[in-house]
C-alpha positions in Angstrom: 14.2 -0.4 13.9 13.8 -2.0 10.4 10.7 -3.5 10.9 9.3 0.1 11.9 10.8 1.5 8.5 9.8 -1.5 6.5 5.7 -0.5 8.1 6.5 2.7 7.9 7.1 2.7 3.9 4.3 0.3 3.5 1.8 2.8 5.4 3.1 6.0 3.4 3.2 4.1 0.0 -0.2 5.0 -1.2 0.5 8.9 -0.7 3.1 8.4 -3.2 0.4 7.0 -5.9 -0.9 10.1 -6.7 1.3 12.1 -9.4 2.6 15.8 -8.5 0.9 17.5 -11.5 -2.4 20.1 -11.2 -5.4 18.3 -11.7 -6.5 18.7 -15.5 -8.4 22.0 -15.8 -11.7 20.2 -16.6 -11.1 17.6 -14.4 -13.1 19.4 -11.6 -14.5 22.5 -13.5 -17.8 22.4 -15.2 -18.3 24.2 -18.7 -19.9 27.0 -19.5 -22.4 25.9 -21.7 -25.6 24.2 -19.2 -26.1 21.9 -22.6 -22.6 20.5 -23.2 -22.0 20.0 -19.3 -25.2 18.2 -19.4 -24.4 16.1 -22.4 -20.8 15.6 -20.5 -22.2 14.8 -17.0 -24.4 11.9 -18.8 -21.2 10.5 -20.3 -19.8 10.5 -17.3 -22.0 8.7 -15.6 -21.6 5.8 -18.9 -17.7 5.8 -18.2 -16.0 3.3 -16.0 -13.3 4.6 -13.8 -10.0 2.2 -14.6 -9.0 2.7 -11.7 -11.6 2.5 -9.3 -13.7 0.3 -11.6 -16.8 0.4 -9.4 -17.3 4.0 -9.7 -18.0 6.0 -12.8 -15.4 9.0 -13.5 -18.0 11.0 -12.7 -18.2 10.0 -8.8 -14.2 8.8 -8.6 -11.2 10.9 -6.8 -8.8 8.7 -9.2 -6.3 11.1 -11.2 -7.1 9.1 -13.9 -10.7 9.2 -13.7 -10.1 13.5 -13.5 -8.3 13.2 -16.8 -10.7 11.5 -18.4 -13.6 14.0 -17.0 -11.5 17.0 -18.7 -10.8 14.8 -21.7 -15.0 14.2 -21.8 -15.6 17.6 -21.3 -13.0 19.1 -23.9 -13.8 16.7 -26.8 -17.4 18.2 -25.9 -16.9 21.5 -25.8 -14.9 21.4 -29.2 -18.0 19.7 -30.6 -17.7 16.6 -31.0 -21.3 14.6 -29.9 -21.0 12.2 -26.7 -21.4 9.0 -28.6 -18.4 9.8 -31.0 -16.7 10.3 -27.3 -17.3 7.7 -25.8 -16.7 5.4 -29.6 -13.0 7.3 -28.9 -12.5 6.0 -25.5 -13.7 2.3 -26.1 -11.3 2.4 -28.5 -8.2 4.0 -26.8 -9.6 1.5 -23.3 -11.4 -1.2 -24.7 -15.3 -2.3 -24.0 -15.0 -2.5 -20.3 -14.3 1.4 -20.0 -18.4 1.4 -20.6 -21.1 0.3 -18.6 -23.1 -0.4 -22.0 -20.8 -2.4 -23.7 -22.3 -3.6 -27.3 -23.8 -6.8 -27.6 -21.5 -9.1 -29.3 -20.1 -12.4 -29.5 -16.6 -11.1 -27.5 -19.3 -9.7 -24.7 -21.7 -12.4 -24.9 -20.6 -13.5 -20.7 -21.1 -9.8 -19.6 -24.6 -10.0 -20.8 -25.5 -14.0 -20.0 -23.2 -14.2 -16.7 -26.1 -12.0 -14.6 -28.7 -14.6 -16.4 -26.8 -17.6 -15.1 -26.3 -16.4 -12.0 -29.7 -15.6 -11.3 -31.1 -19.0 -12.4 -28.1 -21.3 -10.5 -29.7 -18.8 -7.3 -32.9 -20.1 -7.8 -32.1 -23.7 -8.8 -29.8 -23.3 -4.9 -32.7 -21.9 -3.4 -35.7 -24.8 -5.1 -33.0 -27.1 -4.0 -32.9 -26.0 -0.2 -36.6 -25.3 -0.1 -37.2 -28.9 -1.5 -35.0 -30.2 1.5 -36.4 -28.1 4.2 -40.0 -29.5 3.5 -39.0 -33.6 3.8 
């Protein structure tokens, strides 16, 4: 009887991950302005979801990537330009919220890591067609 409570609360856990609040208003609702959304939707589309983090908060169902969409799109609509945005956010999340994070010494391995990777493939790949030909 335990063991089916003890699976039982391990099967239901997740449904208890989401809060009980109303989405954000934004979170789901486009603005009125065609230009702003538009500038919004782009951002989007820049922004890592923290919780999903292989989805943009554009495409994720997170909670938190819906706050962030109404956060985007209310710092928008008041004005603000998507690049002083998205400066906000890296600072608030650090530079892995962005999937252009700047080019400096601290991100040096995001940028060289696909560049090493690719070259230790091909060294694997000289090294097996080398063997395959003896």
């Amino acid at each position: 009887m335990t063991r089916w409570l003890v699976l039982l609360a391990l099967v239901a856990a997740p449904a208890l991950g989401d809060g009980s609040l109303p989405p954000s208003p934004y979170a789901n609702r486009q603005l009125a302005n065609p230009s702003q959304e538009a500038e919004a939707q782009a951002l989007m589309e820049e922004l890592r979801c923290l919780v999903c983090q292989g989805q943009s908060i554009a495409d994720s169902n997170a909670e938190l990537a819906g706050d962030m969409r109404a956060l985007v799109r209310q710092r928008i609509a008041a004005g603000e330009k998507p690049e002083a945005v998205r400066s906000w956010l890296i600072g608030r999340y650090g530079d892995w919220v962005s999937y252009r994070p700047p080019f400096e010494p601290l991100t040096w391995p995001l940028w060289g890591a696909p560049l090493l990777l690719l070259a230790a493939g091909v060294l694997l790949l000289r090294k097996r067609l080398v063997r395959r030909r003896r």
